[in-house]
MMTF fields as JSON, N, C-alpha, C and O atoms, coordinates in Angstrom:
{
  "mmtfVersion": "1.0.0",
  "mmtfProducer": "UNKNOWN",
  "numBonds": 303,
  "numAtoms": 304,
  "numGroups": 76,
  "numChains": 1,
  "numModels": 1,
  "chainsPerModel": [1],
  "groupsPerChain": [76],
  "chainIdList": ["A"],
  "bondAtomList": [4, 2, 8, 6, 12, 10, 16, 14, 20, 18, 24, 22, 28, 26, 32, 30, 36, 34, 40, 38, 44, 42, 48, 46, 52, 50, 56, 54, 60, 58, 64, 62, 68, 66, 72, 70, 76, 74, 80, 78, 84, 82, 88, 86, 92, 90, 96, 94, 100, 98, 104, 102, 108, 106, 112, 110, 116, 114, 120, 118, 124, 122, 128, 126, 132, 130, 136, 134, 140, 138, 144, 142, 148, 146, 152, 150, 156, 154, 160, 158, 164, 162, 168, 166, 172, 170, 176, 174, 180, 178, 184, 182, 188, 186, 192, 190, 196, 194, 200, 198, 204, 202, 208, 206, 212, 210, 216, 214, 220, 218, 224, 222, 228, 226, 232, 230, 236, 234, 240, 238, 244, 242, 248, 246, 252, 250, 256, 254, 260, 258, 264, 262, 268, 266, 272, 270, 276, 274, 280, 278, 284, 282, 288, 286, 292, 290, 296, 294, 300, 298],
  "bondOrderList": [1, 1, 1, 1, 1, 1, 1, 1, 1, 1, 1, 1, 1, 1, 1, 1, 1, 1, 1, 1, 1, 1, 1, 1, 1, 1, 1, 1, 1, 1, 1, 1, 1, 1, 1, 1, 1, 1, 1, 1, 1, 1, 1, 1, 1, 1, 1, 1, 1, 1, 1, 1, 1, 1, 1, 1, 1, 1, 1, 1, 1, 1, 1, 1, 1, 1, 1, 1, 1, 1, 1, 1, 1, 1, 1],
  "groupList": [{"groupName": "UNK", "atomNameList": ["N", "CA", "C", "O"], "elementList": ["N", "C", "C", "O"], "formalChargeList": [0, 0, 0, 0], "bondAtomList": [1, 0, 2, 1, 3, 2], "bondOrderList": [1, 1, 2], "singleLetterCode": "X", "chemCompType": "L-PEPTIDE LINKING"}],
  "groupTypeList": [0, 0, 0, 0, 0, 0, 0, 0, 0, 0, 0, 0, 0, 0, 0, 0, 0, 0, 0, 0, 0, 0, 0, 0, 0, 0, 0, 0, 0, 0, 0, 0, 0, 0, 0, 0, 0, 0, 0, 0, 0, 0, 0, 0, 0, 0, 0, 0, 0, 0, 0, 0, 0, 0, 0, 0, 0, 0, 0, 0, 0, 0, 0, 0, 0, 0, 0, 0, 0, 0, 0, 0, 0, 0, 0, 0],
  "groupIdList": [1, 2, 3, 4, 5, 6, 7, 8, 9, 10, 11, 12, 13, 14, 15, 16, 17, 18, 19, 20, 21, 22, 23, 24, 25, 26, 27, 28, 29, 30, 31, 32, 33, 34, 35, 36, 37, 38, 39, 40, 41, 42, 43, 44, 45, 46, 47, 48, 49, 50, 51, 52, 53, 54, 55, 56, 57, 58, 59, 60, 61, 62, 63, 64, 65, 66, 67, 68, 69, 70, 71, 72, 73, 74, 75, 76],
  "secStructList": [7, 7, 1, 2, 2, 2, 2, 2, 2, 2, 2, 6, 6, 7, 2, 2, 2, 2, 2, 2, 2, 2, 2, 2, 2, 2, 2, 6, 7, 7, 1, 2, 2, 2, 2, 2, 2, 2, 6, 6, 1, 7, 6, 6, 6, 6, 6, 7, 1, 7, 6, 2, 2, 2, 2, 2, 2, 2, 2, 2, 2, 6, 1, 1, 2, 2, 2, 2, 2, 2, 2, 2, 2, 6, 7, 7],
  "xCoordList": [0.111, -0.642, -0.302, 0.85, -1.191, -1.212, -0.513, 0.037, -0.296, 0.173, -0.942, -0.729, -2.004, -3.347, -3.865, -4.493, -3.503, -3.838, -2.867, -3.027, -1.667, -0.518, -0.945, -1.033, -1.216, -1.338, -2.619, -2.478, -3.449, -5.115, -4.612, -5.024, -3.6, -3.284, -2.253, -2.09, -1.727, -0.511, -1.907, -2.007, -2.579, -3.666, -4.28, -4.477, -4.585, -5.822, -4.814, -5.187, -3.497, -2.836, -2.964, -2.59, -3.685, -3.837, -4.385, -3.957, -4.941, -5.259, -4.208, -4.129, -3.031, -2.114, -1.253, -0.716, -1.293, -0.739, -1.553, -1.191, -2.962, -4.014, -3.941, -4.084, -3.666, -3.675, -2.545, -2.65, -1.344, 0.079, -0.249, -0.143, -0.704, -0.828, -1.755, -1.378, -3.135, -3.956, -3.26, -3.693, -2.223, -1.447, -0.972, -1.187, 0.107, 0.921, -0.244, -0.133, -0.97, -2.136, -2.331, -1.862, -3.14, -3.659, -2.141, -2.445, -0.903, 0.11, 0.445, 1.137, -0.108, 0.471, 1.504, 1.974, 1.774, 2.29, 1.511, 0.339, 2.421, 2.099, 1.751, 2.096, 1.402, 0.975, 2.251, 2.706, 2.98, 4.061, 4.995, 5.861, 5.055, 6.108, 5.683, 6.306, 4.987, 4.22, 5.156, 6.071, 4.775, 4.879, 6.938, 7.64, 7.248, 8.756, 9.387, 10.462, 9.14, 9.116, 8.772, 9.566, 7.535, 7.638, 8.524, 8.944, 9.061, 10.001, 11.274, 12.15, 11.62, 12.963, 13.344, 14.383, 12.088, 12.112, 11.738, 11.68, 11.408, 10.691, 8.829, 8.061, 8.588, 7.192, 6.78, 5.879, 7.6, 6.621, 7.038, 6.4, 8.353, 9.269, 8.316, 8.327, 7.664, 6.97, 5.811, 5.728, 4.924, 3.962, 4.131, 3.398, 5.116, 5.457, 6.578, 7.428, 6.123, 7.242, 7.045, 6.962, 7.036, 7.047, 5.483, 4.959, 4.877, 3.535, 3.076, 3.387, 2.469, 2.072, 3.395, 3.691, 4.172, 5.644, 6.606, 7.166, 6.842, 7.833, 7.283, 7.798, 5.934, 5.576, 5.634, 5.969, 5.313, 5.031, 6.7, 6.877, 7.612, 9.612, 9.393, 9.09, 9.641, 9.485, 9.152, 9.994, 7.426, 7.308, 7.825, 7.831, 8.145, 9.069, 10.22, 10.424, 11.201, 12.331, 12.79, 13.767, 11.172, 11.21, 10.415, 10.106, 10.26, 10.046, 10.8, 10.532, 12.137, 12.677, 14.37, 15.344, 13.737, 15.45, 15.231, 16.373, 14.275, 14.598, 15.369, 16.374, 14.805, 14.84, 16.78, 17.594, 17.126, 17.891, 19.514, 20.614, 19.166, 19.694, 20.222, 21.346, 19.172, 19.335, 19.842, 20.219, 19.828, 20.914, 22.451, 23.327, 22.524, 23.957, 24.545, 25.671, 23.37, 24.031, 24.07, 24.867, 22.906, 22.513, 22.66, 21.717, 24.398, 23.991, 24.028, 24.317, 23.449, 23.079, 24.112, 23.982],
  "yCoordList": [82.528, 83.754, 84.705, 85.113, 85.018, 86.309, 87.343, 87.238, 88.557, 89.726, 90.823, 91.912, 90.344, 91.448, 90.544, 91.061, 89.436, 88.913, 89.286, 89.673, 89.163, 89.802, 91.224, 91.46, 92.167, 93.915, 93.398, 93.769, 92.887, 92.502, 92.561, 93.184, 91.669, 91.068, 91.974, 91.899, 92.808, 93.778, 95.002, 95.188, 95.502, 96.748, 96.154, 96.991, 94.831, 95.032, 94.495, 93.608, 95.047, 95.27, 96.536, 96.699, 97.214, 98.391, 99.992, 99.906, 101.036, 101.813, 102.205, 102.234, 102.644, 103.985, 102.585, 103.022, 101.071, 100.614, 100.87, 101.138, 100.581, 100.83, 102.096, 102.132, 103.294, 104.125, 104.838, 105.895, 104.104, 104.103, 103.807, 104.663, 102.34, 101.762, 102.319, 102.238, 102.928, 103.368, 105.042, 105.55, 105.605, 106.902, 106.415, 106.831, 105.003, 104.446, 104.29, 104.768, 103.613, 103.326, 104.281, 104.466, 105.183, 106.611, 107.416, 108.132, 107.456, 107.893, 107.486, 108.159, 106.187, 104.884, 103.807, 103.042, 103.998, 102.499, 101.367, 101.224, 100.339, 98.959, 97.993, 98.506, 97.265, 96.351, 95.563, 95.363, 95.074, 94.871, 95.317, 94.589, 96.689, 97.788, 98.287, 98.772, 98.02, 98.16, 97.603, 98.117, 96.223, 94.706, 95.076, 94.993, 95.246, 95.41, 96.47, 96.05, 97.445, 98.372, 98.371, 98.754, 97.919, 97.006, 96.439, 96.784, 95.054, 94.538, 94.895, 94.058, 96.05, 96.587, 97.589, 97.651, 98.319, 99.036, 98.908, 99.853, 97.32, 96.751, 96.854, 97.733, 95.781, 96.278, 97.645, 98.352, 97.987, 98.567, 100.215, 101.096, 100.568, 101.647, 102.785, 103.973, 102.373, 103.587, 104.534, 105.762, 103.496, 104.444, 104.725, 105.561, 104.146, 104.03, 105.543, 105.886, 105.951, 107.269, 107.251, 106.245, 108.458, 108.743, 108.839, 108.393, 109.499, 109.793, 111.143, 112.154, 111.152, 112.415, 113.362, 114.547, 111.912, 112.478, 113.082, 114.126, 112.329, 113.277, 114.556, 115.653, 114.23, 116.007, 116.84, 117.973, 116.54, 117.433, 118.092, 119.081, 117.281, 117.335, 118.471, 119.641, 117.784, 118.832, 120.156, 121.041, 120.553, 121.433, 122.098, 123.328, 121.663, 122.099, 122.853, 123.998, 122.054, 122.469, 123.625, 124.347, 123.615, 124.48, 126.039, 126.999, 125.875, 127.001, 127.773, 128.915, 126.818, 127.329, 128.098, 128.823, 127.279, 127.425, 128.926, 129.334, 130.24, 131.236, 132.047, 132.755, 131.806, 132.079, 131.599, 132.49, 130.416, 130.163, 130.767, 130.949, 130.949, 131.194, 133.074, 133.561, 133.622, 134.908, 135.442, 136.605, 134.721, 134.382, 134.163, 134.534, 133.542, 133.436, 134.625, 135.116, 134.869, 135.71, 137.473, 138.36, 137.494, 138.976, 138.872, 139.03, 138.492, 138.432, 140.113, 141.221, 139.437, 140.663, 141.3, 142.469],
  "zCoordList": [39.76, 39.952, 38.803, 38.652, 38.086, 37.17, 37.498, 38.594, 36.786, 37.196, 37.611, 38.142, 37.289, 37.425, 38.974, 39.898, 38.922, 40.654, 41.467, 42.625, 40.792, 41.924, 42.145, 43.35, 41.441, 41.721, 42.602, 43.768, 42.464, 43.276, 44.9, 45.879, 44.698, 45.835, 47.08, 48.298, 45.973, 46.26, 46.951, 48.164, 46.22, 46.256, 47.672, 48.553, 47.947, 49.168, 50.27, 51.037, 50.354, 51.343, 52.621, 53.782, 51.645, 52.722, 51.97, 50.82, 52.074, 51.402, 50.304, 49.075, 51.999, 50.933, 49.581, 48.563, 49.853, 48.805, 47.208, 46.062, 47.991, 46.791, 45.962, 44.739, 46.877, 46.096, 45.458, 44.836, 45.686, 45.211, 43.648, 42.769, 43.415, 42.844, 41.434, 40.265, 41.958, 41.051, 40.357, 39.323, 41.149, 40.506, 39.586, 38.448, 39.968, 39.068, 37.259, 36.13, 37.762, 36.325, 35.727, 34.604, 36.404, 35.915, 35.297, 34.343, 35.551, 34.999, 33.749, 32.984, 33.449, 32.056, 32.17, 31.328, 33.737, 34.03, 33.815, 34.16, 33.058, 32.803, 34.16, 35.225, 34.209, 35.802, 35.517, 36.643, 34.739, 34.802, 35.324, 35.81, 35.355, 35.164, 37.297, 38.241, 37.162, 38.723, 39.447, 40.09, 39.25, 40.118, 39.857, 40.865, 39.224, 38.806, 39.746, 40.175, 40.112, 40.657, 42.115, 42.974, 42.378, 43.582, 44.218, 45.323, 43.242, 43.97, 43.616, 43.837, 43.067, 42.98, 44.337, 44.994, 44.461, 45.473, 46.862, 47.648, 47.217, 47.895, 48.119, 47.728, 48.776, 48.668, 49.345, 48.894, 50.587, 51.654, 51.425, 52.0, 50.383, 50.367, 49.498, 49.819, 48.593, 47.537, 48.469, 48.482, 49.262, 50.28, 51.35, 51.879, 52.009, 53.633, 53.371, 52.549, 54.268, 54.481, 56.647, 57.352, 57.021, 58.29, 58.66, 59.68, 57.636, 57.94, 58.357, 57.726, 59.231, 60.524, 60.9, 60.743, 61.617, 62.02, 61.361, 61.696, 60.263, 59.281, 59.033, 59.253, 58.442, 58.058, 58.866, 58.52, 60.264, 61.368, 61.958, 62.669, 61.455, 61.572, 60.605, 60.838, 59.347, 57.965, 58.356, 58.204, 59.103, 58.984, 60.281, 60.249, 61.115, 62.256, 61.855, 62.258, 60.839, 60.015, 59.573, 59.774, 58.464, 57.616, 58.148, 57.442, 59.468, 60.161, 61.043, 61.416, 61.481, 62.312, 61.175, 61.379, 59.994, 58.842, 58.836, 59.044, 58.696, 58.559, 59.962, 59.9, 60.84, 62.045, 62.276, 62.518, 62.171, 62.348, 61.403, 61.925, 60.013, 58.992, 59.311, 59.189, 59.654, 59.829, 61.264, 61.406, 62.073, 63.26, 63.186, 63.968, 62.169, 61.877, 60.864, 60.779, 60.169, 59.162, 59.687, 59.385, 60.54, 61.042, 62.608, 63.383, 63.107, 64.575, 65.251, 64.799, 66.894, 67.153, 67.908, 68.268]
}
């Protein structure tokens, strides 16, 4: 298998791989340099994050850090 069939093959795994993949291009990554990276970092690690959930944590977080921060620092 080629390296332009391997990325083929890698891309119609699923959208968010596809469109991992086409940032990588549009940046001036090599399809070499792709496929390398890939399997350094595993396949599923570059697009797979939490999703919905993490962000929806994140922004939970980062709403309660003032609230919380100024509680400790300004008690009442």
């Amino acid at each position: 298998m080629t390296i332009a069939e391997r990325l083929i093959a890698e891309a119609a795994k699923s959208r968010e791989v596809e469109a991992w993949i086409s940032r990588q291009i549009l940046a001036g990554q090599r399809p070499s340099e792709i496929l390398a990276e890939m399997d350094r970092l595993g396949v599923s690690k570059p697009w797979r994050g939490d999703g919905p959930a993490g962000l929806t944590m994140a922004c939970a977080v980062m709403f309660a850090l003032p609230f919380l921060s100024l509680g400790y620092l300004l008690p009442g």
